[in-house]
C-alpha positions as CSV (number, residue, x, y, z in Angstrom):
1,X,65.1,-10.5,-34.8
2,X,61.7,-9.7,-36.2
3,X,60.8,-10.2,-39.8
4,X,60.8,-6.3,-41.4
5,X,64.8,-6.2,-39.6
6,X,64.3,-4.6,-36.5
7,X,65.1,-5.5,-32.5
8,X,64.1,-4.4,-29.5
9,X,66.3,-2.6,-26.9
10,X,65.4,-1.2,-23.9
11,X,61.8,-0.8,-25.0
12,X,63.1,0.9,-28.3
13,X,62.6,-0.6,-31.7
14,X,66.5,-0.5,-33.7
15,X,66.7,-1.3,-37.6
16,X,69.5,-3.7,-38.8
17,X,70.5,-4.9,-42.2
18,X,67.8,-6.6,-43.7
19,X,69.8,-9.6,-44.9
20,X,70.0,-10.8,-41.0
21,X,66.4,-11.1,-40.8
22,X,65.7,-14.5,-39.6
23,X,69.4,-15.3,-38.0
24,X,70.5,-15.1,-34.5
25,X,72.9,-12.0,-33.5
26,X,74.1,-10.4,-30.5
27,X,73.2,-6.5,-30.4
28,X,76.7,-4.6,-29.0
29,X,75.9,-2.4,-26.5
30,X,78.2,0.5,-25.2
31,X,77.8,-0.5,-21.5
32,X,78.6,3.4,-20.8
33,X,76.5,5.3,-22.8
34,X,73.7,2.4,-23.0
35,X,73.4,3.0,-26.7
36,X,73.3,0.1,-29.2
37,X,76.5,0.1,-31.9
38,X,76.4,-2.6,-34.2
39,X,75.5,-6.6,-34.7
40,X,77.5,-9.1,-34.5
41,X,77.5,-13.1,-35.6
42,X,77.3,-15.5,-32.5
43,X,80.8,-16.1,-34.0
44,X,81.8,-12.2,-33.1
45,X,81.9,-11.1,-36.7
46,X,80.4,-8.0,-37.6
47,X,77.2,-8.1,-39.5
48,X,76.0,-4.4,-39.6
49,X,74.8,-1.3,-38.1
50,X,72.5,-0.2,-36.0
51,X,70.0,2.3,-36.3
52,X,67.2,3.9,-34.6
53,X,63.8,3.1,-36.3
54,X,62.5,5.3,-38.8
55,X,58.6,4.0,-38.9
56,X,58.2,6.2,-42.2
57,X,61.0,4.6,-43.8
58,X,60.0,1.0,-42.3
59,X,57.0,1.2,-43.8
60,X,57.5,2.0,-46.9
61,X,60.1,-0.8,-47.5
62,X,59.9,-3.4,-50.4
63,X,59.6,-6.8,-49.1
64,X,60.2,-9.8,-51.1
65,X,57.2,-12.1,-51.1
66,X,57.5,-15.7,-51.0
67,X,57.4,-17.9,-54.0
68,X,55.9,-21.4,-54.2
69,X,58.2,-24.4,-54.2
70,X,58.4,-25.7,-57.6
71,X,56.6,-29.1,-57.1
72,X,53.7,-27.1,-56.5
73,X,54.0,-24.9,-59.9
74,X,53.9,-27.2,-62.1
75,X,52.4,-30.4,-62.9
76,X,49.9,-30.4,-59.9
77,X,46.3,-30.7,-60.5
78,X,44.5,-27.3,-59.6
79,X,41.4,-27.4,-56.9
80,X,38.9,-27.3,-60.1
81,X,40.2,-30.4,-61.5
82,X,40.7,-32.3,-58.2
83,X,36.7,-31.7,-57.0
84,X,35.9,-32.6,-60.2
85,X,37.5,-36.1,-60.2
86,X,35.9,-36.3,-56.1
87,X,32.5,-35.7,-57.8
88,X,32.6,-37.5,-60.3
89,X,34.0,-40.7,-58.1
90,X,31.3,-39.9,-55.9
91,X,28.5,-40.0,-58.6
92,X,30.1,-43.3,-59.7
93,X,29.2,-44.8,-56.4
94,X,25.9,-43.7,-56.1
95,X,25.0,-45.2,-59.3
96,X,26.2,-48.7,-58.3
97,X,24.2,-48.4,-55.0
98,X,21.2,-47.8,-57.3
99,X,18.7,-50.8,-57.5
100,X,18.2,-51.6,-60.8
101,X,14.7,-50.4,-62.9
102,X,12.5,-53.5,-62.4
103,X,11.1,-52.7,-66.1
């Protein structure tokens, strides 16, 4: 199953409830008409419908976007204040290396 809910049938894209997104399903097919009906868990529970796409519809769908884990939130130092703490380290080691004025 593809992120934005959809699956691919017979060269046709179907849309399924968008809270399977990510799992693994089987698609029920009605062997006679060779039309998709539903999904199912790989336990045989029913998960949904099926639908043919609707690209307008599709597209025009909220997604969530993904958050940051919380260690990274808070208490972490931000790019600024890490390569600010490199150059100064660095600057610190140059000044060692420095021979020192003869005078």
């Amino acid at each position: 199953m593809r992120k934005d809910a959809t699956i691919s049938y017979q060269g046709k894209l179907l849309e399924v409830p968008y809270e399977q997104v990510g799992a693994h399903v089987n698609l029920v097919v009605d062997p006679h008409q060779q039309c998709a009906k539903w999904i199912e868990s790989l336990d045989y529970e029913y998960l949904g419908p099926v639908h043919p796409l609707d690209k307008i519809a599709n597209n025009q769908r909220r997604r969530q976007r993904p958050s940051l884990p919380p260690e990274t939130t808070k208490g972490s130092a931000s790019f600024i204040d890490v390569t600010f703490e490199k150059a100064q380290q660095y600057y610190a080691l140059l000044d060692q290396d420095k021979p020192e004025d003869p005078s």
